[in-house]
N, CA, C and O atoms as a MOPAC input file, in Angstrom:
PM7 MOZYME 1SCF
protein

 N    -32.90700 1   -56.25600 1   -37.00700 1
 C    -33.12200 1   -55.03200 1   -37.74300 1
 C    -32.89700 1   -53.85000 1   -36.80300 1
 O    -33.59100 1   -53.74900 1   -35.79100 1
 N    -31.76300 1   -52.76900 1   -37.15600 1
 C    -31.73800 1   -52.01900 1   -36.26300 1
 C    -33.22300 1   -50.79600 1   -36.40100 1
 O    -34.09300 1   -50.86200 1   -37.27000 1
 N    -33.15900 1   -49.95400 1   -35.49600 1
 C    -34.17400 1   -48.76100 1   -35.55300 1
 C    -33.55200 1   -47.65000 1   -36.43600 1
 O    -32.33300 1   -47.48300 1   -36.37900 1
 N    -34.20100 1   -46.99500 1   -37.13000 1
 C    -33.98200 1   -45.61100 1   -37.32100 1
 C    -33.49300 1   -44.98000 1   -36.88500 1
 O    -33.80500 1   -45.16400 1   -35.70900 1
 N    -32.47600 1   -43.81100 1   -36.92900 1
 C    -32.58500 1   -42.76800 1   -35.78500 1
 C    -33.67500 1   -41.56200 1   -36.28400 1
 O    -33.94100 1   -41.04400 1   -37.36900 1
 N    -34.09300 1   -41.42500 1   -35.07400 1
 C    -34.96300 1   -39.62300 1   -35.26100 1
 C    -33.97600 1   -38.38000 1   -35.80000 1
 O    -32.75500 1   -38.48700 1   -35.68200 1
 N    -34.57800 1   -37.21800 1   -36.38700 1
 C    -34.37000 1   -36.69800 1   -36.54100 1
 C    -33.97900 1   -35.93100 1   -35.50900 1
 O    -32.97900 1   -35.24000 1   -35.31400 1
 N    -34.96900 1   -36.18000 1   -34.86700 1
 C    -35.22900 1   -34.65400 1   -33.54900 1
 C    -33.34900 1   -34.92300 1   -32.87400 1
 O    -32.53000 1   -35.82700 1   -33.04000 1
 N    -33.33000 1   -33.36300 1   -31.94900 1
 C    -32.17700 1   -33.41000 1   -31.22300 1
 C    -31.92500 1   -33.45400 1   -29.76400 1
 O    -32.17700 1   -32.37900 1   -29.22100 1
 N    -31.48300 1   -34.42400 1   -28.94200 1
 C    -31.21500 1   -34.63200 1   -28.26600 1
 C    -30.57600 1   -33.76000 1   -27.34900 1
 O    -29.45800 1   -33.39700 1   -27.71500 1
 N    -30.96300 1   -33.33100 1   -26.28500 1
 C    -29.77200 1   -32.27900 1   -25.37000 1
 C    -30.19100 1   -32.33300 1   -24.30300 1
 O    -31.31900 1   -32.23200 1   -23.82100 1
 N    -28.52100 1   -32.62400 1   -23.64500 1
 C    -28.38000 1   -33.37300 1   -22.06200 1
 C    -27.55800 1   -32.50300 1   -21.72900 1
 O    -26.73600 1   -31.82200 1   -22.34200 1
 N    -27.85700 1   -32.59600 1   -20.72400 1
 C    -27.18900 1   -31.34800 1   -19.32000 1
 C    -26.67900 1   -32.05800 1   -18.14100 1
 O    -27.29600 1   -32.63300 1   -17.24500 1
 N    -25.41700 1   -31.89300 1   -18.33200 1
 C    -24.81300 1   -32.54000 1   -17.26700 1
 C    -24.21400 1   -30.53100 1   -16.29700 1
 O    -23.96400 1   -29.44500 1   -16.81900 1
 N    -24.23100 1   -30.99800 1   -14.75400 1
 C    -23.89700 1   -30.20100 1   -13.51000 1
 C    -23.49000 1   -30.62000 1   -12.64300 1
 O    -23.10100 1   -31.75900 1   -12.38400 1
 N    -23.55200 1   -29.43100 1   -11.90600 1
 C    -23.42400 1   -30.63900 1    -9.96600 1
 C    -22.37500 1   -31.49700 1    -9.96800 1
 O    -21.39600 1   -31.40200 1   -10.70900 1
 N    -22.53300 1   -32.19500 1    -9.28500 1
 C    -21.27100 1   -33.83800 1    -8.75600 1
 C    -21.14600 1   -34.34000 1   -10.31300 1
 O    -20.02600 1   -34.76900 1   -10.58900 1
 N    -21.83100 1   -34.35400 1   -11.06800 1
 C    -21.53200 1   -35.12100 1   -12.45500 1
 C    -19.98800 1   -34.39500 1   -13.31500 1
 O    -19.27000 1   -34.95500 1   -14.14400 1
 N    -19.85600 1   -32.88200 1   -12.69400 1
 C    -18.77800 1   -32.50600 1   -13.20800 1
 C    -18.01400 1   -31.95500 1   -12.24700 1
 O    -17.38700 1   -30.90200 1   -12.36600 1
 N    -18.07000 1   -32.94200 1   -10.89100 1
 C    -17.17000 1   -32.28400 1   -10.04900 1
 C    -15.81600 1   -32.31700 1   -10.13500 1
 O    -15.19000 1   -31.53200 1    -9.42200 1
 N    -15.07600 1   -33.24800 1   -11.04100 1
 C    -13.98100 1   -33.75300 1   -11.00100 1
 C    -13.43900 1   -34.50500 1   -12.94600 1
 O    -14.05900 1   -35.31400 1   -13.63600 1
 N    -12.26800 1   -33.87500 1   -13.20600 1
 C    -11.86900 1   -34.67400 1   -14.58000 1
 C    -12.59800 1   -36.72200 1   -14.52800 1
 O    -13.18000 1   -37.36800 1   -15.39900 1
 N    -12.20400 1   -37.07400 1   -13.21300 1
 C    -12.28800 1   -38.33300 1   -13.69400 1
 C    -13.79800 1   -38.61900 1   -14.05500 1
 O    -14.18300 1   -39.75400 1   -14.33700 1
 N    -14.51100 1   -37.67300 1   -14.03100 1
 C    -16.12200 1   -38.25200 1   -14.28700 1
 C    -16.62900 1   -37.93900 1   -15.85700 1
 O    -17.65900 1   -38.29400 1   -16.43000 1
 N    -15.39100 1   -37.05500 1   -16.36700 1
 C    -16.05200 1   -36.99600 1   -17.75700 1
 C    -16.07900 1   -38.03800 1   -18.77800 1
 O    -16.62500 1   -37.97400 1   -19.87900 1
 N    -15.31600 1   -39.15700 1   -18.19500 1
 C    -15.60600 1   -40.72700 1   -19.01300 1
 C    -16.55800 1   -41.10900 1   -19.29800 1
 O    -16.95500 1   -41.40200 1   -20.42500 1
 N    -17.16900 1   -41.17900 1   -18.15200 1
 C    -18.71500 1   -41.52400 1   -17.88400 1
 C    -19.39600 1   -41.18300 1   -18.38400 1
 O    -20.23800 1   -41.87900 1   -18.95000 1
 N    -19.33700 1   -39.66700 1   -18.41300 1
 C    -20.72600 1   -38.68600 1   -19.02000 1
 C    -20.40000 1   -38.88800 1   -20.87900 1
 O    -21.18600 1   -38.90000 1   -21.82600 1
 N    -18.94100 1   -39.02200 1   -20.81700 1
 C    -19.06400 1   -39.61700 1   -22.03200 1
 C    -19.25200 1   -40.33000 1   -22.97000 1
 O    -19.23400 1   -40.11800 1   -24.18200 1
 N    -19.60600 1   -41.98800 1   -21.84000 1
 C    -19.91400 1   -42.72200 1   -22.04600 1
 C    -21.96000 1   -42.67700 1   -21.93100 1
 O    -22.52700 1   -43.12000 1   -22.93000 1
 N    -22.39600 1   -42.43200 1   -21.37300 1
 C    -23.88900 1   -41.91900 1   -21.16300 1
 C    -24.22700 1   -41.40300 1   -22.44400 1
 O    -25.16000 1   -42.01500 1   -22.96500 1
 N    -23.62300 1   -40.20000 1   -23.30600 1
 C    -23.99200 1   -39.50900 1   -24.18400 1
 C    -23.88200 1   -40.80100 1   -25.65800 1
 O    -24.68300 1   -40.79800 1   -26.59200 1
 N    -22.83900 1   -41.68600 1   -25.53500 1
 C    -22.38800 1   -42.22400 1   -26.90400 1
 C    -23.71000 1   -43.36500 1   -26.48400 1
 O    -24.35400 1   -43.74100 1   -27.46200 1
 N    -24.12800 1   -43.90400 1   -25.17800 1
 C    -25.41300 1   -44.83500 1   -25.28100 1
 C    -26.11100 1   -44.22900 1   -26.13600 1
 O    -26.50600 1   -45.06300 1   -26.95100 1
 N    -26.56200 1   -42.96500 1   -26.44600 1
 C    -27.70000 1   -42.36200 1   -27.22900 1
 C    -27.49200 1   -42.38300 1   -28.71000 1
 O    -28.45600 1   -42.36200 1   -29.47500 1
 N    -26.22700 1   -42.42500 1   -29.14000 1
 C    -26.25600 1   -41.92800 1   -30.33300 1
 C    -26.68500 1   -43.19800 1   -31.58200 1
 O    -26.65400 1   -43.19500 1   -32.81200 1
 N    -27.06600 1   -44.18700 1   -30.58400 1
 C    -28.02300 1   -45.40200 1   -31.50100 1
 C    -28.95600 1   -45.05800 1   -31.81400 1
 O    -29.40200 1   -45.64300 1   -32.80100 1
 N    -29.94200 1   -43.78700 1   -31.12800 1
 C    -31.21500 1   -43.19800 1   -31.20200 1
 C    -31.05300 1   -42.34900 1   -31.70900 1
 O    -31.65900 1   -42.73600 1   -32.70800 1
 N    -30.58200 1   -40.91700 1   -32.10600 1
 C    -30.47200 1   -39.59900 1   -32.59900 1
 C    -29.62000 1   -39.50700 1   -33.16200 1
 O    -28.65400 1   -40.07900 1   -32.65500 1
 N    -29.31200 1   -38.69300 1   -34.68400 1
 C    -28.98900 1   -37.75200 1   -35.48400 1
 C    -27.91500 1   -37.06300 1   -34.80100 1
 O    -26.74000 1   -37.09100 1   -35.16700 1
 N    -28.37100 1   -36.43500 1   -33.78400 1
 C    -27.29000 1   -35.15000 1   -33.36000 1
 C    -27.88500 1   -35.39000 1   -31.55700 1
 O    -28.83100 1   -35.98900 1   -31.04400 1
 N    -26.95700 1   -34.71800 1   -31.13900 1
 C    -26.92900 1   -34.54400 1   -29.33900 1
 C    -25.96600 1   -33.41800 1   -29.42700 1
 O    -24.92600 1   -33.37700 1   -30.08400 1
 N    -26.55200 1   -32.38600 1   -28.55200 1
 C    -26.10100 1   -31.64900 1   -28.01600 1
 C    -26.15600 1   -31.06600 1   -26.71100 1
 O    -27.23300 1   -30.96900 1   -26.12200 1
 N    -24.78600 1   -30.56300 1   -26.07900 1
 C    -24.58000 1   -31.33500 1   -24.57500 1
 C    -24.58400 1   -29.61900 1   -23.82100 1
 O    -24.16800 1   -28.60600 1   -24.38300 1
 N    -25.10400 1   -29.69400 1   -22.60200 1
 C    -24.73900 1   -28.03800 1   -22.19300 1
 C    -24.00700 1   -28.70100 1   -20.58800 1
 O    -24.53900 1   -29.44300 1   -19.76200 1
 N    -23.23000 1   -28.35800 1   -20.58900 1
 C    -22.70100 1   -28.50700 1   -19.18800 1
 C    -22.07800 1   -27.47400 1   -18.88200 1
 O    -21.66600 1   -26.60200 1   -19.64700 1
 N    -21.94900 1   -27.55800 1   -17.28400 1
 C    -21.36600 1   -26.69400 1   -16.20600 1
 C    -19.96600 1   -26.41400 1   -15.91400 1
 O    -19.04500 1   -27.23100 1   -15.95600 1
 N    -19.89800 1   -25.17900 1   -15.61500 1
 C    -18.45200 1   -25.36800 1   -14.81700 1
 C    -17.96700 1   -26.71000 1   -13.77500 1
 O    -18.80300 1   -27.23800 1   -13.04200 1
 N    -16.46700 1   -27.19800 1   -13.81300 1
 C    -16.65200 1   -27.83100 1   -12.87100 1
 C    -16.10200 1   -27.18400 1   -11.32800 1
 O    -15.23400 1   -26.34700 1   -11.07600 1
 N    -17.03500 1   -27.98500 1   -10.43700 1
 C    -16.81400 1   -27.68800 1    -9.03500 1
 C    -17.15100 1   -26.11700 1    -8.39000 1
 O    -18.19300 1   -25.48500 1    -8.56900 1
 N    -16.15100 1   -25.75600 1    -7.71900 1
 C    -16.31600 1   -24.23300 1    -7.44500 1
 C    -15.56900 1   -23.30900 1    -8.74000 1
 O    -15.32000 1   -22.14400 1    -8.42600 1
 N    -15.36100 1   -23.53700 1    -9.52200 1
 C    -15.10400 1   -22.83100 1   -10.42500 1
 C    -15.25400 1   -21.24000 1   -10.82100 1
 O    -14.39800 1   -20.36900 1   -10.66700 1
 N    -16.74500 1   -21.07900 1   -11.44300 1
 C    -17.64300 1   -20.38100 1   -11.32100 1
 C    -17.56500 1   -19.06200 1   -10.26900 1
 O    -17.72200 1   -17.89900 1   -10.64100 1
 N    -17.23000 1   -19.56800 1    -8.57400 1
 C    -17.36100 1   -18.91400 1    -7.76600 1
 C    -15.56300 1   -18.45000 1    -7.61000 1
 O    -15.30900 1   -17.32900 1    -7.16900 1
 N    -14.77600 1   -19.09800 1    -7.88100 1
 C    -13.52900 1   -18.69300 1    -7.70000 1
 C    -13.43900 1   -16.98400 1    -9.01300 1
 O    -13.42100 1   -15.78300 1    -8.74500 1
 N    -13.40000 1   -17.80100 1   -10.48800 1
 C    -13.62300 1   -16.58000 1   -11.16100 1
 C    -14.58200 1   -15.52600 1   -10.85400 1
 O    -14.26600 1   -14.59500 1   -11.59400 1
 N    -15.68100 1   -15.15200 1   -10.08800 1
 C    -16.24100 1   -14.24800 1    -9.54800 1
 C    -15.69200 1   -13.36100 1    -8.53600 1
 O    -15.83500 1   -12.16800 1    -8.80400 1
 N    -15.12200 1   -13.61900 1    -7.48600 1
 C    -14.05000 1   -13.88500 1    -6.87600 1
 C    -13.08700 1   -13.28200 1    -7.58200 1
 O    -13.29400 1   -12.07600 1    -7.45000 1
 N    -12.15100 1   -13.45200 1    -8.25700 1
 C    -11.07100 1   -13.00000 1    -8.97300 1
 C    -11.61900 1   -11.40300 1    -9.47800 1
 O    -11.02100 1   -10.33500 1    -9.34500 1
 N    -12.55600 1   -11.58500 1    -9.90700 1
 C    -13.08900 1   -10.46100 1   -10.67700 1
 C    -13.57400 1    -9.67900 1    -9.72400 1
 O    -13.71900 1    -8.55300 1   -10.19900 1
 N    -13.93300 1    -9.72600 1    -8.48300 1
 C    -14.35000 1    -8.51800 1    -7.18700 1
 C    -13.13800 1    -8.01200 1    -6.52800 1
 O    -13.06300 1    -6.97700 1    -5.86600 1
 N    -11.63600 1    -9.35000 1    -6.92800 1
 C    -10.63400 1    -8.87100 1    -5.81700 1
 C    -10.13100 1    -7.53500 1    -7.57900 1
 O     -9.95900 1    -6.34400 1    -7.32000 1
 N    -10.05100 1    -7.80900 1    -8.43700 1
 C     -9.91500 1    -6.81100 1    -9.31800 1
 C    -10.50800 1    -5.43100 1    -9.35700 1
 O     -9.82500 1    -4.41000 1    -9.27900 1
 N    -12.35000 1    -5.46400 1    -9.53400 1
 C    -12.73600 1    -4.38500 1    -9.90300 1
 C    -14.25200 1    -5.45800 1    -9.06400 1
 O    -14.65700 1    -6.61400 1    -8.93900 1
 N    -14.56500 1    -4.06900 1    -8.70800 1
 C    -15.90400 1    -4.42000 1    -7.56900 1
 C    -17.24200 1    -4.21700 1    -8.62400 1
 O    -18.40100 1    -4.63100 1    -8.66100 1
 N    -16.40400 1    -3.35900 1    -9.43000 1
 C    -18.12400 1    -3.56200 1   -10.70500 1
 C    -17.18500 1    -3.06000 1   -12.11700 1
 O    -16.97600 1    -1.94700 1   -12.59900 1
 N    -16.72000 1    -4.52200 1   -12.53000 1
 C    -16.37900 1    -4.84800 1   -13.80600 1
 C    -17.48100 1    -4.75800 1   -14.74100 1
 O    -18.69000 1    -4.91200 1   -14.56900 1
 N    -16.61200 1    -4.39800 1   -16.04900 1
 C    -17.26200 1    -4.01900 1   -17.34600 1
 C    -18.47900 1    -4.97600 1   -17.18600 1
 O    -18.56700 1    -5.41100 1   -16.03700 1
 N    -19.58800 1    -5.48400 1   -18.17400 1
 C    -20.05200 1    -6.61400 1   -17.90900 1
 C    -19.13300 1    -7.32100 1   -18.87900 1
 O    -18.35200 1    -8.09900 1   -18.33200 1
 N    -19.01000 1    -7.18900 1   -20.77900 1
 C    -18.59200 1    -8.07800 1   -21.00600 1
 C    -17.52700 1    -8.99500 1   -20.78200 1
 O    -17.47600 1   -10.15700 1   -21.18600 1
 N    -16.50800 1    -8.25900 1   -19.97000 1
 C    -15.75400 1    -8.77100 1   -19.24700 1
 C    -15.44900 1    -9.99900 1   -17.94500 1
 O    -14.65100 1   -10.81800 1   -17.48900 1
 N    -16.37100 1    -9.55700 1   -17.85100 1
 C    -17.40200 1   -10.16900 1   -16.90500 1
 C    -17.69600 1   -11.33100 1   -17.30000 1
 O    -17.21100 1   -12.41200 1   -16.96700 1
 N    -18.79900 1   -10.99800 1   -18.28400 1
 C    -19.01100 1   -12.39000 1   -18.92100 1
 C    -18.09600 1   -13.21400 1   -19.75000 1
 O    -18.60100 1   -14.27600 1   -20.11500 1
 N    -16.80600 1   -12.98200 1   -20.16400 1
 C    -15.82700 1   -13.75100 1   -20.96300 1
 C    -15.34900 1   -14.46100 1   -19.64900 1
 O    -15.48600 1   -15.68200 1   -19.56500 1
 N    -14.69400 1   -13.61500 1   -18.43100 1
 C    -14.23000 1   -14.16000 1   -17.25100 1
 C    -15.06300 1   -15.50400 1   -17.11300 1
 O    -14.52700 1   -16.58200 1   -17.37100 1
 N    -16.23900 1   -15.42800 1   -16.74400 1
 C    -16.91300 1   -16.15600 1   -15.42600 1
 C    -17.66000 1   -17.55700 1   -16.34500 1
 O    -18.28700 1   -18.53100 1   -15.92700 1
 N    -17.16100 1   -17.03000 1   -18.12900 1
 C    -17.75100 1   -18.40500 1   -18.82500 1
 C    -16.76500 1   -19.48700 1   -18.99100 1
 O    -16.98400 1   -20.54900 1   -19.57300 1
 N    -15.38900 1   -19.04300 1   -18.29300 1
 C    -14.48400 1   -20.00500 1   -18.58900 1
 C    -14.32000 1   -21.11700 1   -18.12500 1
 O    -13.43800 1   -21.88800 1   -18.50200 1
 N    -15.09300 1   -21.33400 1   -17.30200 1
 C    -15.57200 1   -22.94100 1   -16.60800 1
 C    -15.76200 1   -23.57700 1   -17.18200 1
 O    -15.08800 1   -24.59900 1   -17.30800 1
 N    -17.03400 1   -23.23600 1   -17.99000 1
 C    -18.15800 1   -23.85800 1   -19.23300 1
 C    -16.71800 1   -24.14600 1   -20.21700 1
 O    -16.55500 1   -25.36200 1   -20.31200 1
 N    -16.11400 1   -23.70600 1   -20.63700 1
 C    -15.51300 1   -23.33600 1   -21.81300 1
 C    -14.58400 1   -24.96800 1   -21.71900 1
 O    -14.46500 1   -25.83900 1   -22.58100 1
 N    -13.98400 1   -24.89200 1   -20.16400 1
 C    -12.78300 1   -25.71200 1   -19.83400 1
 C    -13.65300 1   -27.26100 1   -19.63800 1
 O    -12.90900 1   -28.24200 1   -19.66800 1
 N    -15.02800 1   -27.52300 1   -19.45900 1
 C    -15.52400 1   -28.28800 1   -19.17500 1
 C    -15.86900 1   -28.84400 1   -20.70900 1
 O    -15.73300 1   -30.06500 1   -20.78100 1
 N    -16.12200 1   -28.45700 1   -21.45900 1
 C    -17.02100 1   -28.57800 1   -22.63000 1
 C    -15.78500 1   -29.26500 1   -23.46500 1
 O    -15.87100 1   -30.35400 1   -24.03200 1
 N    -14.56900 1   -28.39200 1   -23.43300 1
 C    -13.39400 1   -29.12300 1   -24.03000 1
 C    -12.70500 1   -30.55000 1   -23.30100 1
 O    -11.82100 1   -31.20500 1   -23.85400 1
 N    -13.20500 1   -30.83600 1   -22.15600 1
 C    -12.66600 1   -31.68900 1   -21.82800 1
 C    -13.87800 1   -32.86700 1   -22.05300 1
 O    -13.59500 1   -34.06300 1   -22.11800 1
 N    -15.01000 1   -32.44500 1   -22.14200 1
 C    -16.00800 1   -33.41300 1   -22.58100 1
 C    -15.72300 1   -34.27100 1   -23.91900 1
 O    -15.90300 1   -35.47300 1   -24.11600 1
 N    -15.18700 1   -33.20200 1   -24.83400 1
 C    -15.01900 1   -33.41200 1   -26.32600 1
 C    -13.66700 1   -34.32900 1   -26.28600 1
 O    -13.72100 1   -35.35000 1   -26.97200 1
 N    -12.75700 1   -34.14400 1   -25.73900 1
 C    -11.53500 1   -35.29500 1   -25.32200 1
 C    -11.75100 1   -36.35200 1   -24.94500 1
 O    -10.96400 1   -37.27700 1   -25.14400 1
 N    -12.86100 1   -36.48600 1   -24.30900 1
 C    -13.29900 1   -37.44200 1   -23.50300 1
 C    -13.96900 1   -38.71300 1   -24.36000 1
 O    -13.71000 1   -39.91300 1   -24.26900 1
 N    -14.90800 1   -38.03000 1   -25.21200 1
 C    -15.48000 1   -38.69100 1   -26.22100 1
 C    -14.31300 1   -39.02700 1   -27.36100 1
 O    -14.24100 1   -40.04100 1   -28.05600 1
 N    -13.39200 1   -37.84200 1   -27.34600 1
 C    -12.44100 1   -38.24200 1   -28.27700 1
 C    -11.45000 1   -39.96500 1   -28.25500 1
 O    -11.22100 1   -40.81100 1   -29.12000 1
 N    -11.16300 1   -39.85300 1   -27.06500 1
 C    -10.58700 1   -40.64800 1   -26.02600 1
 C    -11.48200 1   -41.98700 1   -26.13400 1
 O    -10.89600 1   -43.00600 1   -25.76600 1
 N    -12.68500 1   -42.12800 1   -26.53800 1
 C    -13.40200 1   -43.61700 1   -27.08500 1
 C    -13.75800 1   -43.61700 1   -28.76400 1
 O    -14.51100 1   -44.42600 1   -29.30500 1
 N    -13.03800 1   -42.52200 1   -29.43600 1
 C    -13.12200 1   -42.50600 1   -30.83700 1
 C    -14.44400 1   -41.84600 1   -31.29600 1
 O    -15.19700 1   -42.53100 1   -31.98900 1
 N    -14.79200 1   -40.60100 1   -30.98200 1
 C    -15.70600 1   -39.83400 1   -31.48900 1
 C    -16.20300 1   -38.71500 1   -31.40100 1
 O    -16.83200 1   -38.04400 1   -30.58300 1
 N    -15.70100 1   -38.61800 1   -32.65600 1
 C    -15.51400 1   -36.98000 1   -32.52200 1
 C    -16.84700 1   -35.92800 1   -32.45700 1
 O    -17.97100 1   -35.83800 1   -32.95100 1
 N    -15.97900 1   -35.20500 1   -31.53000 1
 C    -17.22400 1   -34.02700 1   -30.75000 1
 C    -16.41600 1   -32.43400 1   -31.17600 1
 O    -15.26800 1   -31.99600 1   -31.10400 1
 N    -16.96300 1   -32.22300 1   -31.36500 1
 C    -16.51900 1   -30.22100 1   -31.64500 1
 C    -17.22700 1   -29.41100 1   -30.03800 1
 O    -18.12600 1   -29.87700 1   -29.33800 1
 N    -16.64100 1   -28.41300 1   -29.87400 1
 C    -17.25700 1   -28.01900 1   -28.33700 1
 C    -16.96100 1   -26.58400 1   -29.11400 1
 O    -15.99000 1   -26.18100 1   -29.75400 1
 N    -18.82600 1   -25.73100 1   -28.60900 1
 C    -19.17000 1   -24.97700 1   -28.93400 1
 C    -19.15200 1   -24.05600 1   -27.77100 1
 O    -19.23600 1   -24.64300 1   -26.69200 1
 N    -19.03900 1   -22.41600 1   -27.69900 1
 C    -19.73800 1   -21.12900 1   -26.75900 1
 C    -20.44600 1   -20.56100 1   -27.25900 1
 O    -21.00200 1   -19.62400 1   -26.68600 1

């Protein structure tokens, strides 16, 4: 007899070494689909990968030393952005489909 799943929602945070590199988003994709025997929904927040983050900051001081903010903030979220889509491929890539949100 299998279990139920809960309602409640699940949300995992992957960072750090877990997204230092494309070849690790298998994994994390594989980690997230263990869960979905237990929960309804999962939703995932992850990081830029690697130095990312610090390169676009970087880009944006060799530009303008005090950029707009929102500018700012579209720049320096594009880590997140590039990570989150490659998460969703990833899962895609074992047959299950993920939508990737900002």
């Amino acid at each position: 007899m299998s279990m139920a799943k809960t309602d409640k929602i699940l949300i995992m945070k992957f960072g750090g070494a877990a997204v230092k590199s494309a070849k690790n988003f298998s994994k994390i994709a594989d980690l997230i689909l263990e869960r979905t025997s237990e929960y309804k929904k999962i939703a995932i927040v992850i990081s830029a990968m690697g130095n990312m983050t610090d390169e676009l900051i970087s880009l944006a001081q060799e530009v303008n030393s005090h950029p707009p903010r929102r500018e700012y903030d579209m720049l320096v979220s594009v880590g997140e952005r590039v990570s989150i889509a490659l998460l969703a491929m990833a899962l895609a890539a074992k047959g299950r489909e993920a939508v990737s949100y900002t």
